[in-house]
GULUMNU-232070 format. One record per residue: z, x, y of N, C-alpha, C in turn; residue number from 1; residue in three letters. Coordinates in steps of 0.2 Angstrom, whole numbers, plus 5000, padded with zeros to 4 digits. Example, Ala and Ser with C-alpha at 12.3 -4.5 7.8 and 13.67 -1.06 7.14 Angstrom:
2
[atom [5039; 5066; 4972]; [5039; 5062; 4978]; [5039; 5066; 4984]; 1; ala]
[atom [5035; 5064; 4989]; [5036; 5068; 4995]; [5039; 5064; 5000]; 2; ser]
This chain:
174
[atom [4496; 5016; 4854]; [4502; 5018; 4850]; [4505; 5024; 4854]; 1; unk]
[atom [4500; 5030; 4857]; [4503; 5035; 4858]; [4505; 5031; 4866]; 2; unk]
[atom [4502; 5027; 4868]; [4506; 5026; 4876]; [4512; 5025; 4874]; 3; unk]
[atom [4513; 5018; 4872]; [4521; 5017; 4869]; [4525; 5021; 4866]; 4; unk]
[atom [4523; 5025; 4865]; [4528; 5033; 4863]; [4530; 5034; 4867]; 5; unk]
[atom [4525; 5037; 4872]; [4526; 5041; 4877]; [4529; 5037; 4881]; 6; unk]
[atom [4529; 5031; 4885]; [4533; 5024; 4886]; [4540; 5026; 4886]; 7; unk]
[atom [4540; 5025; 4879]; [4548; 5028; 4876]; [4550; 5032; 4877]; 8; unk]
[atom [4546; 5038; 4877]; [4549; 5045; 4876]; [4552; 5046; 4886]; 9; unk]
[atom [4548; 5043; 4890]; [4549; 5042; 4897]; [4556; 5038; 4897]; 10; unk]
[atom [4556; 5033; 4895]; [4564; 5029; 4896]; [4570; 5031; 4893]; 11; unk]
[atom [4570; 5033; 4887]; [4573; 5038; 4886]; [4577; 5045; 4889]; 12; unk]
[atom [4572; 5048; 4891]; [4572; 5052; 4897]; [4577; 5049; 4901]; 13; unk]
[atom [4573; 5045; 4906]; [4576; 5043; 4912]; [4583; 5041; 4910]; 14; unk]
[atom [4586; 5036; 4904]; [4591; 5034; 4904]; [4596; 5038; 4901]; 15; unk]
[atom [4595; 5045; 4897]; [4598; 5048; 4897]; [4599; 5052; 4902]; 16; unk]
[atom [4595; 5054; 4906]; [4597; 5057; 4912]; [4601; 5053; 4916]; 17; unk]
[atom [4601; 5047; 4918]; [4604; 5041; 4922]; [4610; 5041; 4919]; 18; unk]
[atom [4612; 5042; 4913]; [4618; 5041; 4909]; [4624; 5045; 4912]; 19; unk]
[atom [4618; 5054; 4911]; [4624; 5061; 4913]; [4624; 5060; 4921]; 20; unk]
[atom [4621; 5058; 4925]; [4622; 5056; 4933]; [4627; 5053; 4935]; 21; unk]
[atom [4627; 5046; 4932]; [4633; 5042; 4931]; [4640; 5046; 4930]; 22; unk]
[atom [4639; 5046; 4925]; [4644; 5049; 4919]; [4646; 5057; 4925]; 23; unk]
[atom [4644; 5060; 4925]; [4647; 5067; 4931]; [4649; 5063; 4936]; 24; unk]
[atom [4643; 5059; 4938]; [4647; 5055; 4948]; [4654; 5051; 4945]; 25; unk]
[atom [4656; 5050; 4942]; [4662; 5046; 4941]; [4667; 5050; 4937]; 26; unk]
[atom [4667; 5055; 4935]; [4671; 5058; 4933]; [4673; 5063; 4937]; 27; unk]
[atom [4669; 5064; 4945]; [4671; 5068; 4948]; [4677; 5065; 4953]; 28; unk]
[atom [4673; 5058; 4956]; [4675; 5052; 4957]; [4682; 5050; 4957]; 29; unk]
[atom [4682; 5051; 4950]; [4690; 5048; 4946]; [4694; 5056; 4946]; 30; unk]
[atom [4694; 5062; 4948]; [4698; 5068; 4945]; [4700; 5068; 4953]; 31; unk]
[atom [4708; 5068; 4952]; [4712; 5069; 4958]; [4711; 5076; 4961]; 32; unk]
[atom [4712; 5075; 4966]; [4709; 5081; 4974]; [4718; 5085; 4970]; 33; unk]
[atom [4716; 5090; 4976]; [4720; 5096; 4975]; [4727; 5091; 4978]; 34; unk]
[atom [4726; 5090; 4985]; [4733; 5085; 4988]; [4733; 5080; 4984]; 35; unk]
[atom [4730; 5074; 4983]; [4732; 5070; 4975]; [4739; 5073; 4971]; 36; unk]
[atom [4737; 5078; 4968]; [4739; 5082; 4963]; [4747; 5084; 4967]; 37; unk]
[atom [4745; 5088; 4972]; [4753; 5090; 4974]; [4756; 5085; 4975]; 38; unk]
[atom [4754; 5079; 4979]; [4757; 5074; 4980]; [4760; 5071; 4974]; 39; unk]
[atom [4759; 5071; 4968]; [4760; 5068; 4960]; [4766; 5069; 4958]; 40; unk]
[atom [4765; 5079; 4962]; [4770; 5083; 4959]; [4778; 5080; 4964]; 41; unk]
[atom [4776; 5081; 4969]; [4781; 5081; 4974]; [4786; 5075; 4972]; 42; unk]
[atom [4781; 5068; 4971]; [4785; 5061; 4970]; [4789; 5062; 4963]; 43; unk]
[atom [4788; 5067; 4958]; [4790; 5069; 4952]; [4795; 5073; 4953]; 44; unk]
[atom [4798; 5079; 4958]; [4804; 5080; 4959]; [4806; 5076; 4964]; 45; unk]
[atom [4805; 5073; 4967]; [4808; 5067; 4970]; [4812; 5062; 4967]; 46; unk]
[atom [4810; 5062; 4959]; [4813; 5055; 4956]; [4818; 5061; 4952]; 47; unk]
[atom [4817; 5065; 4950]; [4822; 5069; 4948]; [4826; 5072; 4949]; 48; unk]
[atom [4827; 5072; 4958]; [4831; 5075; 4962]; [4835; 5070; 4965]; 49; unk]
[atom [4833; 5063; 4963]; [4835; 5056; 4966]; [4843; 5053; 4966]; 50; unk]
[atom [4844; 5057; 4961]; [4854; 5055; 4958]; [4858; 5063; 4959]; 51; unk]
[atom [4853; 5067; 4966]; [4858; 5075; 4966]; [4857; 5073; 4974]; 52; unk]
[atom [4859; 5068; 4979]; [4858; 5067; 4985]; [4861; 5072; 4988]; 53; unk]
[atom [4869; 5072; 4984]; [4876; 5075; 4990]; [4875; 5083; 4985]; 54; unk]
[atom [4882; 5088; 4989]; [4883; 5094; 4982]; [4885; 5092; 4979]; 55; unk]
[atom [4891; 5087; 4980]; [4895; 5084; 4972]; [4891; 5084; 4968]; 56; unk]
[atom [4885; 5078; 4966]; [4883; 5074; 4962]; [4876; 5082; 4959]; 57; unk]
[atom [4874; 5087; 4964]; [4871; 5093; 4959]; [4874; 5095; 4955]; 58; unk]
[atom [4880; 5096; 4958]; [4885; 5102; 4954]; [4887; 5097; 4947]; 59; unk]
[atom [4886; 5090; 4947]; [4888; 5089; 4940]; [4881; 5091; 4936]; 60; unk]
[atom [4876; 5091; 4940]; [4871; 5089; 4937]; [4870; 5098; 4935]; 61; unk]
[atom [4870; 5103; 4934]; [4871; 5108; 4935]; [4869; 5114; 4940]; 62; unk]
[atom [4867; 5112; 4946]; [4866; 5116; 4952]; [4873; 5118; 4955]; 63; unk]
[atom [4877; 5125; 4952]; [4885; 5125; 4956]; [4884; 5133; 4957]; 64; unk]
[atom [4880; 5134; 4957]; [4879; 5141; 4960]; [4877; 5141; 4964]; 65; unk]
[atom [4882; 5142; 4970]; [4881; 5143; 4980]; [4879; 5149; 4978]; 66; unk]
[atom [4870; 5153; 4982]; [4868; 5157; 4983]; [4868; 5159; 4990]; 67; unk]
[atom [4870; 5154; 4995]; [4871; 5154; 5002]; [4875; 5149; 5005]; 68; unk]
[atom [4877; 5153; 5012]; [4880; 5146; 5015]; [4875; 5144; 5019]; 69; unk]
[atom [4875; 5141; 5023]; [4869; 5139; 5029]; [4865; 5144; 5032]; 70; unk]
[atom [4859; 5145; 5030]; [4853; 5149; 5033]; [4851; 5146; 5037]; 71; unk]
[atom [4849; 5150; 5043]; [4847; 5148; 5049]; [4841; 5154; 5054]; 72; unk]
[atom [4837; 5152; 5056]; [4832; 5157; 5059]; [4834; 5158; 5066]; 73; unk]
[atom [4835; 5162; 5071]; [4835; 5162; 5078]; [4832; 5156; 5081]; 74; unk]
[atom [4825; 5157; 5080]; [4819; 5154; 5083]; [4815; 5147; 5078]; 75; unk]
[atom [4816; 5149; 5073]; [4811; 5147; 5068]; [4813; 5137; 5066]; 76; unk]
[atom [4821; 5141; 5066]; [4826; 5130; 5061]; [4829; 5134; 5055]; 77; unk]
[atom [4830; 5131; 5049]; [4834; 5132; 5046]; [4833; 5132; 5040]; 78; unk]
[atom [4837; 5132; 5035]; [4834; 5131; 5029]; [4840; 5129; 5024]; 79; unk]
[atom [4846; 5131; 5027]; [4852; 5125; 5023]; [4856; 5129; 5017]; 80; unk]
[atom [4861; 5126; 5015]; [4861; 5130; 5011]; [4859; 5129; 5001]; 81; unk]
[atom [4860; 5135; 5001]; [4855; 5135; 4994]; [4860; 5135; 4987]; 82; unk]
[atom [4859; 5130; 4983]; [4864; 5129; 4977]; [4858; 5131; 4972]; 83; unk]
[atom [4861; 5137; 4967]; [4855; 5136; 4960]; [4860; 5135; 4955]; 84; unk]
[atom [4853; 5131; 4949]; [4856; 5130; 4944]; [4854; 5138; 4939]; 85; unk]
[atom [4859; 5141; 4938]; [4857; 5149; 4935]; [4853; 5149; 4929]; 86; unk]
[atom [4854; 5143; 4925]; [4848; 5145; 4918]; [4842; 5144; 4918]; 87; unk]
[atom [4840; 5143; 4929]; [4834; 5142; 4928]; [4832; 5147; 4931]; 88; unk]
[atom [4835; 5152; 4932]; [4833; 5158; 4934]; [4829; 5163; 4931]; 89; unk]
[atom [4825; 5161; 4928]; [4822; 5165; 4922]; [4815; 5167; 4922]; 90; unk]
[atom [4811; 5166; 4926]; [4806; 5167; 4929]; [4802; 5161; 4927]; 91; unk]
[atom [4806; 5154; 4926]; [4800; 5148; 4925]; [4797; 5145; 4930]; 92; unk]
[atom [4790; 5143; 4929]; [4787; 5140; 4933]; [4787; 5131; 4931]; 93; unk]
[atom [4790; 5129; 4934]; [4789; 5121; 4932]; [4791; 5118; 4937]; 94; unk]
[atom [4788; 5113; 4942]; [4790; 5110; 4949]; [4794; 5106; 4946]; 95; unk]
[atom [4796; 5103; 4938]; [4800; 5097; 4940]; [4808; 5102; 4936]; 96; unk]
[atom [4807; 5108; 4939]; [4813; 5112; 4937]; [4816; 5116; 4942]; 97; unk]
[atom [4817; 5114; 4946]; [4818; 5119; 4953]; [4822; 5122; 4954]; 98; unk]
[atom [4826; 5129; 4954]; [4829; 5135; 4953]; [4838; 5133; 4958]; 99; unk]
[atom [4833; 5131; 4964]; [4838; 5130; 4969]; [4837; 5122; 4971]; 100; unk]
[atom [4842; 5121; 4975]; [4842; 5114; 4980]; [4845; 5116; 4984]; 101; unk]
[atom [4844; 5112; 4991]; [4842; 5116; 4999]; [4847; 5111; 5002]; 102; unk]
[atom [4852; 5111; 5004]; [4859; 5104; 5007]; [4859; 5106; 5012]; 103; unk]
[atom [4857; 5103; 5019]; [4858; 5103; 5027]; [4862; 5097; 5029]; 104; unk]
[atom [4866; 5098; 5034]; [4871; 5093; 5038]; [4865; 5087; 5041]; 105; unk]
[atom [4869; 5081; 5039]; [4865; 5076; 5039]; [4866; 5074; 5048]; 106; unk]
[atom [4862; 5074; 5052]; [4861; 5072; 5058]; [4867; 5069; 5062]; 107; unk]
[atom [4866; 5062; 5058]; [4872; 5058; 5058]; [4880; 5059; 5056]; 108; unk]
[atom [4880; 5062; 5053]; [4887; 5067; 5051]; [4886; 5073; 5048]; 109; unk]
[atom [4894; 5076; 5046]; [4893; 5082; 5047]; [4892; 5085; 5037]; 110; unk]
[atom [4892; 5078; 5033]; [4890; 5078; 5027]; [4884; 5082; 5022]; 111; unk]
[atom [4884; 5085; 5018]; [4876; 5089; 5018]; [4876; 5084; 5011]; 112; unk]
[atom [4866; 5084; 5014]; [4861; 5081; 5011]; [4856; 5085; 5009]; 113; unk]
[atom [4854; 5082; 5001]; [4849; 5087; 5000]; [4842; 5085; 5006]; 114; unk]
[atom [4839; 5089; 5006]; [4833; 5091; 5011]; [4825; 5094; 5007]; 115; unk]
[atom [4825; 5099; 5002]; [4822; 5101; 4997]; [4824; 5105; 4994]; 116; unk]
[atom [4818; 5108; 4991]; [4821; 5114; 4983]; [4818; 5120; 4985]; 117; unk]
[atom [4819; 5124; 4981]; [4817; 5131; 4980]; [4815; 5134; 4974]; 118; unk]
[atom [4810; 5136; 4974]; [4808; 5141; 4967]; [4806; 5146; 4968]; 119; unk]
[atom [4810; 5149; 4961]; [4813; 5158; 4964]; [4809; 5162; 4957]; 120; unk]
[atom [4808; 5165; 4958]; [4806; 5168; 4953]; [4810; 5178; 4953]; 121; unk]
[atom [4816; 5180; 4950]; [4817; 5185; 4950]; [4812; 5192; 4951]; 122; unk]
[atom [4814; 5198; 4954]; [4808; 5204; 4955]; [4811; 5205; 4947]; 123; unk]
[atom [4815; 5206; 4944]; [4817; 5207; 4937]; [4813; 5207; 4931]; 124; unk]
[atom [4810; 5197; 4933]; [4808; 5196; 4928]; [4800; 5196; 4931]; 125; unk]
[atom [4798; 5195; 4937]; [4789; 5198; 4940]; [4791; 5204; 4942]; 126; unk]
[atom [4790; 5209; 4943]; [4790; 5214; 4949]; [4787; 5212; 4955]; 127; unk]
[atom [4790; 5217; 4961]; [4786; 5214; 4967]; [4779; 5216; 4967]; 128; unk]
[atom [4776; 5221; 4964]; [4771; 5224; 4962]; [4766; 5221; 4960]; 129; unk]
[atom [4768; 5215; 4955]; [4766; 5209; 4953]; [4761; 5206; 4959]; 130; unk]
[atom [4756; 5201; 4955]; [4753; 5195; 4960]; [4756; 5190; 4959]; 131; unk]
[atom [4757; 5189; 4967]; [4761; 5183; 4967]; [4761; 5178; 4962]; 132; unk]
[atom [4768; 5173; 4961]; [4767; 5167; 4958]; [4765; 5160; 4960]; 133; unk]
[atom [4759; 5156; 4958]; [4761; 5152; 4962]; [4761; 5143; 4957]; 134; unk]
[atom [4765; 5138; 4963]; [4766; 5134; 4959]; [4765; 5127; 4966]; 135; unk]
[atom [4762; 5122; 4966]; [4759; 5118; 4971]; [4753; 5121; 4972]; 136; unk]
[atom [4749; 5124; 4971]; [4743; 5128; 4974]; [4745; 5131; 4980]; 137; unk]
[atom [4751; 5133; 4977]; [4753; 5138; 4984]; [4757; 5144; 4982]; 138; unk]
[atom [4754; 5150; 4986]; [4757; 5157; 4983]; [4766; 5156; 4986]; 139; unk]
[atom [4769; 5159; 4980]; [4776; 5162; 4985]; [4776; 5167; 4988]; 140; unk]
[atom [4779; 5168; 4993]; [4781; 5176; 4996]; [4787; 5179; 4992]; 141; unk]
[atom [4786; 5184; 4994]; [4790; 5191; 4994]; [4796; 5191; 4999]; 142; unk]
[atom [4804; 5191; 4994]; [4809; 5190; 4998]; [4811; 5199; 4995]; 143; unk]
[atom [4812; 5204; 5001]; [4813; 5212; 4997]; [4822; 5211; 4997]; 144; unk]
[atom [4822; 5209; 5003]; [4832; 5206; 5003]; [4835; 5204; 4996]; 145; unk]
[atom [4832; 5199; 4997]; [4835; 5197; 4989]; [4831; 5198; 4982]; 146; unk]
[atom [4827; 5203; 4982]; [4823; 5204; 4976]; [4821; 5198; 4973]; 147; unk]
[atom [4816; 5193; 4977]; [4817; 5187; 4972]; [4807; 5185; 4974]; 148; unk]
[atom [4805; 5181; 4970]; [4800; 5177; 4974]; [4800; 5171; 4975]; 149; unk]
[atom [4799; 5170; 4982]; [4803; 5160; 4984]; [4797; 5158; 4988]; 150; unk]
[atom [4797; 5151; 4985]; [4795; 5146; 4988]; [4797; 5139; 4989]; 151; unk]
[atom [4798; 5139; 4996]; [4806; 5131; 4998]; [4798; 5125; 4999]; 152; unk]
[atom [4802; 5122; 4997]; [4797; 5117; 4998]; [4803; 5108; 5000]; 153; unk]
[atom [4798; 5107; 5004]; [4805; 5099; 5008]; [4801; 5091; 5007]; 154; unk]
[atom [4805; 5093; 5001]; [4804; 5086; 4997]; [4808; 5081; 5001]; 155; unk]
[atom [4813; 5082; 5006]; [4816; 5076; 5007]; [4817; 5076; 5016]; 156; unk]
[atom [4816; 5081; 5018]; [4814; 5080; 5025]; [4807; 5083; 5027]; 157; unk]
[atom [4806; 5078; 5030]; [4799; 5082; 5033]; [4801; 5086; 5038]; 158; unk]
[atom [4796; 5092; 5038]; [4796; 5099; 5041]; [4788; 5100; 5046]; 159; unk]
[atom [4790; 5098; 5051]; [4784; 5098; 5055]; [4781; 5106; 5055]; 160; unk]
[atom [4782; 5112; 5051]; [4776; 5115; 5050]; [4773; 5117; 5045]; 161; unk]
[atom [4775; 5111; 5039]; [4772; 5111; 5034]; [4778; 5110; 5027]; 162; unk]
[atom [4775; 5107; 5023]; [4779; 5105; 5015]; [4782; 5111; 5013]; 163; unk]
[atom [4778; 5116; 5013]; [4780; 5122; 5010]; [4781; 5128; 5015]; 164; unk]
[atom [4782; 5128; 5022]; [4785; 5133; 5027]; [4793; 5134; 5025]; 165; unk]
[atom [4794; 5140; 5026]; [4801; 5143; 5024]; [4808; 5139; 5029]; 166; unk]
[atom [4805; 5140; 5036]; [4809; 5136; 5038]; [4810; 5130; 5041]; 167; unk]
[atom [4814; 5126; 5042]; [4814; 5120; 5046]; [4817; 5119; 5053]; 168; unk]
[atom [4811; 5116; 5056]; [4814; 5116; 5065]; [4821; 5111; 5063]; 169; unk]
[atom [4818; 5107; 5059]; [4826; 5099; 5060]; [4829; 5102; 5057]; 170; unk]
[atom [4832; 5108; 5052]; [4838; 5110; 5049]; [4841; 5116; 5053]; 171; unk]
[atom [4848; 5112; 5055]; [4851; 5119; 5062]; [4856; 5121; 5057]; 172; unk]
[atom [4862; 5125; 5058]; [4869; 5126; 5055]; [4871; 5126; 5059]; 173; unk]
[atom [4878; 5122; 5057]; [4885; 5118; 5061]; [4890; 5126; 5065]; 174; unk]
């Protein structure tokens, strides 16, 4: 009788044990990777960015604050210019709520298409002082210029130095 106890008290064991093995290996298994994740994010302003292609159709949509005309880097590419929607100037962090949207002249004509977005976060409402904010698993920089904290990100053009680099070699000004 005591063997079969102890029988039991072994399979027990083993099967609970087998159970948290499993159970961890597959929960680790099934939790999306960090790029997963952004990826999710990205495809998420992408469908809600999906009916603001031209500036007309932002500007109904409420992005009519030209904060720029075409930005451009000597060396670097360009960055387009920047419409925000102002009431989202407020120091929010939401990717499916982008501050700015980033219009560059579409290759084929002289037409501007949106390209990506930007999130800004005021020195106002962070100080520069502050630790960065960040949103993608990725810090923003420090703009002292414009007192702001930005992070451009190109949801609609690929940027051969990365999704989140400031600027873009393919975006020139006309």
């Amino acid at each position: 009788m005591i063997r079969l106890h102890k029988a039991k008290v072994v399979l027990w064991t083993f099967g609970i044990t087998s159970l948290a093995l499993f159970s961890t290996s597959c929960s680790n298994d099934d939790a999306p990777s960090q790029e997963e994740k952004i990826n999710t994010m990205l495809n998420e302003v992408r469908k809600i960015t999906s009916s603001m292609r031209t500036m007309e159709s932002a500007k109904k949509m409420g992005w009519n604050h030209a904060l720029s005309e075409c930005v451009e880097h000597p060396t670097e590419g360009g960055m387009g210019h920047h419409i925000a929607k102002k009431e989202y100037m407020d120091g929010r962090l939401n990717h499916k709520e982008p501050q700015v949207l980033l219009f560059a002249s579409n290759s084929n004509s002289e037409e501007l298409e949106l390209v990506g977005v930007e999130y800004i976060v005021p020195f106002s409402v962070l100080p520069s002082t502050a630790t960065a904010p960040e949103l993608y698993f990725q810090k923003f920089h420090k703009n002292e210029e414009q007192e702001i904290w930005a992070l451009h990100v190109w949801t609609e053009l690929e940027n051969p130095k990365g999704t989140f680099y400031d600027w873009n070699p393919k975006v020139s000004c006309p």
